[in-house]
Structures are given as C-alpha cells and as structure tokens.
C-alpha atoms as a printed R data frame, in Angstrom:
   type eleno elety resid chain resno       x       y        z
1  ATOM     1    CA   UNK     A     1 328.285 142.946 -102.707
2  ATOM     2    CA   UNK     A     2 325.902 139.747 -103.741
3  ATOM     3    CA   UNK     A     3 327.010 140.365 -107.664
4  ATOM     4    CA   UNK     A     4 330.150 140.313 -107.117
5  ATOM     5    CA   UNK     A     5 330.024 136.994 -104.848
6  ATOM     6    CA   UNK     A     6 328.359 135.571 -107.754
7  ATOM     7    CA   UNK     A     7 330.490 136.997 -110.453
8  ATOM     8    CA   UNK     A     8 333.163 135.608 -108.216
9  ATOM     9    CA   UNK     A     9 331.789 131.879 -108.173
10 ATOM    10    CA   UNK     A    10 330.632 132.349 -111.751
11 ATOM    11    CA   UNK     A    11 334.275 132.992 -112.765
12 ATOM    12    CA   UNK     A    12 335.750 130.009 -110.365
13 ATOM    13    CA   UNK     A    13 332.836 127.841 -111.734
14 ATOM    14    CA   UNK     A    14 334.251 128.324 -115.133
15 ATOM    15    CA   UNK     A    15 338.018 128.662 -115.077
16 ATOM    16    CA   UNK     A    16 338.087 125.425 -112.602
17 ATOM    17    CA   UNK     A    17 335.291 123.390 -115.123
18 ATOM    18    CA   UNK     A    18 333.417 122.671 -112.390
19 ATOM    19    CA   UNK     A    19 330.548 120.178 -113.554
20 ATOM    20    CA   UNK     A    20 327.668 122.056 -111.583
21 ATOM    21    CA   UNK     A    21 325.077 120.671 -114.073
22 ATOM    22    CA   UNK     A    22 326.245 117.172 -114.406
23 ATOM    23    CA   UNK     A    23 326.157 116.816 -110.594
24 ATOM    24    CA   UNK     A    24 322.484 118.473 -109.818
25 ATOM    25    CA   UNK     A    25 321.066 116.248 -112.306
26 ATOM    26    CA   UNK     A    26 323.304 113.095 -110.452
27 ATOM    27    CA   UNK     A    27 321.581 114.405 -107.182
28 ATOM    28    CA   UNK     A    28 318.780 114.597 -108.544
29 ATOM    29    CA   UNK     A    29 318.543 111.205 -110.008
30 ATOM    30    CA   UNK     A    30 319.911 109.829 -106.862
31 ATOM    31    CA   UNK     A    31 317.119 111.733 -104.408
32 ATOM    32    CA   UNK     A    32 314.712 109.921 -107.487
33 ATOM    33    CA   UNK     A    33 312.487 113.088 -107.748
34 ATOM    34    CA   UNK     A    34 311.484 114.584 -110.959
35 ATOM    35    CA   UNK     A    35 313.018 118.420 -111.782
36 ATOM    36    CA   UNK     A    36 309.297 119.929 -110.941
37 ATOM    37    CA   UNK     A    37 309.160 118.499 -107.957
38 ATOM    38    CA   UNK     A    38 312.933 120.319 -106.872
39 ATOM    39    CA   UNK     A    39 311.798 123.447 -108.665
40 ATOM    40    CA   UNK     A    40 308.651 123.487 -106.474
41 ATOM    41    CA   UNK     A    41 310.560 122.680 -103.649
42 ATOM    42    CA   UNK     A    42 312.671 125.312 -104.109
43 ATOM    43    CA   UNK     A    43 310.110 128.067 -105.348
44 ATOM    44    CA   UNK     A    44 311.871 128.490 -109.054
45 ATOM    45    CA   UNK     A    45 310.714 127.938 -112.270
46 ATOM    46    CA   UNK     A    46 311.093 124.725 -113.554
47 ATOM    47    CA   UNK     A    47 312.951 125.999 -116.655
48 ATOM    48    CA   UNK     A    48 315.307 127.505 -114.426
49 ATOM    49    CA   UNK     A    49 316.181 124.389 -113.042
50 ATOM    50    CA   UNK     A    50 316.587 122.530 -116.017
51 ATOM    51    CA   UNK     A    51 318.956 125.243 -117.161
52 ATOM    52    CA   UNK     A    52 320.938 124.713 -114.155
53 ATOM    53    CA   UNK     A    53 321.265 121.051 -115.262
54 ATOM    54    CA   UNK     A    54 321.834 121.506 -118.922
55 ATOM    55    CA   UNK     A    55 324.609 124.356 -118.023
56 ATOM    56    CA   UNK     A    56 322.745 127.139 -119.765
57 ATOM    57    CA   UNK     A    57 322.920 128.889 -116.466
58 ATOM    58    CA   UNK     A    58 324.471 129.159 -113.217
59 ATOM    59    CA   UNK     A    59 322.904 129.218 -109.713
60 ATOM    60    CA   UNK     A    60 323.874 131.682 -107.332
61 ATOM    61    CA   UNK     A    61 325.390 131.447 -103.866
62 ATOM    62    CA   UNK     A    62 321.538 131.174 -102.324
63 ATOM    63    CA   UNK     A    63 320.098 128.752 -104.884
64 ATOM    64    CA   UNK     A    64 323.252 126.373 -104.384
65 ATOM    65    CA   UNK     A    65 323.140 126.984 -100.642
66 ATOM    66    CA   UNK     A    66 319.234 125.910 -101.006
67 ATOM    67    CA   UNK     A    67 319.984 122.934 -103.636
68 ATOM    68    CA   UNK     A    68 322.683 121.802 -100.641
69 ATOM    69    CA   UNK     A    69 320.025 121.471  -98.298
70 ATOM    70    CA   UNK     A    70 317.319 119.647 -100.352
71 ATOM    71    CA   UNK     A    71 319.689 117.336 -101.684
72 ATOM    72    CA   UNK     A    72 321.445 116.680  -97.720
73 ATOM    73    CA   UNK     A    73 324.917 117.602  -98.964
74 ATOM    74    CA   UNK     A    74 327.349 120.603  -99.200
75 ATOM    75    CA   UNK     A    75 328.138 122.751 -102.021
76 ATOM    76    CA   UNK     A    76 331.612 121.587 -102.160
77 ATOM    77    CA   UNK     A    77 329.814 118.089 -103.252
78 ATOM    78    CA   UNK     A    78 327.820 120.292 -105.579
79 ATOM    79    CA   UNK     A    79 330.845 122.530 -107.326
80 ATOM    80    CA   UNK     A    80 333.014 119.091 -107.689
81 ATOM    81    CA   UNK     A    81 334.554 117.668 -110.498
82 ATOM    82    CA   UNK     A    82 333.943 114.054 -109.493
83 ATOM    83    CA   UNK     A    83 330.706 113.462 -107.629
84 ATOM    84    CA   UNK     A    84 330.227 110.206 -109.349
C-alpha cells in the first residue's frame, strides 16, 4: 500500500511540475542551516538530501511529512509551485 502512495505522489509530483527541490533548498536557506545539519536531523544521508534538492530524487510521503515538521510548515507549502 506505501508504494503505491508514493508512486501516486511521484506521478502527481511530476505531471503537476511541482518544484519539490527548488522549495527544500528555499526552506532550507530560510531555516539558515547547512544540508548536513537537516540530513542529521532527519537520520538520512546527506547525499540523499542533496538529491532531494537537486531533483535527482523524490522523497516519500514520510520523509516530506518529516521535512514538514523540521522546517514548521505543511507539505502543501512543500509540493507548491510558488513558495517564493
């Protein structure tokens, strides 16, 4: 059931053009913490989360839900197209 949630958001994320990785790194910048200090945070590698950010790959619904939370916001701010 989990894979297909994701495939589901994976497929929204992409026919919509969702900006996912522009806005984590915006979130990031604004929170003014450095990518290792998320990806500690968050218990992932820090390659992973720079691959969120570059668009190389997509979180799933727990890693947004956890990115939400450390960055105070909801994943509807996350998954928009204009967070700036």
């Amino acid at each position: 059931m989990r894979d297909v949630v994701d495939n589901k958001i994976n497929q929204l994320m992409n026919e919509s053009g969702f900006n996912i990785a522009r806005n984590l790194k915006i979130l990031r910048k604004e929170k003014n913490v450095t990518q290792k200090e998320v990806a500690r945070h968050l218990n992932i590698d820090v390659t992973t989360l720079s691959h969120y950010e570059t668009g190389i790959r997509m979180p799933d619904i727990d890693t947004l839900i956890a990115l939400a939370r450390y960055y105070d916001t909801d994943i509807n701010r996350i998954i928009s197209n204009n967070l700036e």
